[in-house]
Phi, psi and omega in degrees: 000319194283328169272332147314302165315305226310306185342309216253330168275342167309308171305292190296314157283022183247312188288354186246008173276319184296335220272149180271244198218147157191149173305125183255343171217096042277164170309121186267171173285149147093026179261161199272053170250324188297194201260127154102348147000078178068038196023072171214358156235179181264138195329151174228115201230143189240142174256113174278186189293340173282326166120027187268136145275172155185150195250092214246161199248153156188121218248357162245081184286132220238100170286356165253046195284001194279341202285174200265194181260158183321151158277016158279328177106020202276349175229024170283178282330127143076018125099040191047010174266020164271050180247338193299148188320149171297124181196095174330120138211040153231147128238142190243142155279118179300162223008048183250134182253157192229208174188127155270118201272128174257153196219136180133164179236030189210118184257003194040049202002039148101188190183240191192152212230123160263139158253141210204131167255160177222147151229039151252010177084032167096002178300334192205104170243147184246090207313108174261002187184114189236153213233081201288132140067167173074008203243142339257108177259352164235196193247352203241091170262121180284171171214158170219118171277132187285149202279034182232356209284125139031147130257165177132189191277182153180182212231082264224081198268138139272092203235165189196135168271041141035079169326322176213181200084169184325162176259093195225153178258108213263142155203128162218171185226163168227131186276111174249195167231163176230136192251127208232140163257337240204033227241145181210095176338290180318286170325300182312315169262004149311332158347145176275122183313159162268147175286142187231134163197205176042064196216342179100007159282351166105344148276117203223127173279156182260133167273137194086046132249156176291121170279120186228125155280174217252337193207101184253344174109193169264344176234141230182108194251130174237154190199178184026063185068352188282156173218198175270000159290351197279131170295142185300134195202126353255156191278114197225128186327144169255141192267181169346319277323332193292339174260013146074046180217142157200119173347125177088000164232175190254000172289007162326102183283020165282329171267152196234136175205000000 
């Protein structure tokens, strides 16, 4: 018994030494926040801006969503679950600000942060809202979907570069809708791609330097000293465009999606 115990605390203090960082809201896919999870928490039900509910099920729960992406880049986007069926959990309004609660306990003292949408099922996500230095040294982050943004389905990324520690890409997503009166494909995607690196794409962030993205967007949080004067880090080569690859985006043919 007594080694049975020791066993079963060896675990648990090993899975909370490993555990990181992960979006607890909105619900990412296959995360143990969502409802119903082996029947062992208790419904959770979100009232959207319509007042609708939903309840969304989930019966394959990913207990290592805190861990970072493969460094090969082999579960880029969204740690490979952005294939699993669509099942809405949120809706948000274009030009509306909204918030995401992040969970874990180990921040690498911080880094630098994206929130980002895709509506291609994850072939291209496009930055609303980037978060320079200090992320995620809290647990609560505004976001503003932009007022030009699509309506329709999409794919809501949270992603973070790690100040100290291993050189990793931490990401997860959640499939919402966005409901738009206002909406311009064209505007929308001028957005600036999310930086993507340390994935096996040839691009690596430096540890202990600040990650200042090259293009972080127009809404722009800045903390723990970076301001917009702060150099851009890290400067990573642009590749071909004729092979529709750049370093720091997500148009990269090294991922398959």
């Amino acid at each position: 018994m007594r080694a049975s115990t020791f066993t079963l605390y060896a675990l648990c203090a090993a899975g909370s030494a490993m555990a990181h960082m992960e979006m607890q809201w909105p619900y990412a896919l296959r995360s143990k926040f969502n409802k119903g999870m082996n029947g062992h928490l208790p419904a959770l039900i979100d009232r959207d801006v319509h007042g609708a509910n939903n309840v969304i099920e989930n019966t394959n729960p990913d207990w290592s969503m805190t861990g970072p992406l493969n460094p090969s880049g082999a579960d880029f986007p969204c740690k490979g679950y952005h294939k699993d069926p669509f099942k809405s959990v949120a809706t948000y309004e274009a030009g509306q600000e909204y918030n995401l609660t992040l969970a874990g306990n180990t921040r690498h003292d911080g880094g630098s942060c994206q929130v980002s949408l895709s509506y291609d099922n994850g072939k291209t996500f496009k930055v609303i809202n980037s978060y320079l230095g200090g992320c995620p040294m809290k647990d609560t982050y505004n976001f503003n979907i932009p007022a030009n943004a699509p309506s329709g389905k999409a794919l809501l990324a949270w992603s973070w570069f790690n100040l100290v520690g291993n050189r990793e890409m931490y990401m997860n997503c959640a499939q919402v809708t966005v409901d738009s009166k206002s909406a311009s494909t064209t505007q929308f995607n001028s957005l600036p791609d999310m930086f993507v690196a340390n994935v096996g794409n040839g691009c690596t962030t430096v540890e202990g330097q600040d990650i200042v993205f090259e293009d972080p967007g127009k809404k722009v949080q800045y903390a723990d000293g970076v301001t917009a004067q702060t150099q851009v880090s890290p400067k990573c080569p642009k590749k071909s465009a004729k092979r529709s690859e750049k370093c720091g985006g997500t148009h990269s043919a090294k991922f398959r999606v």
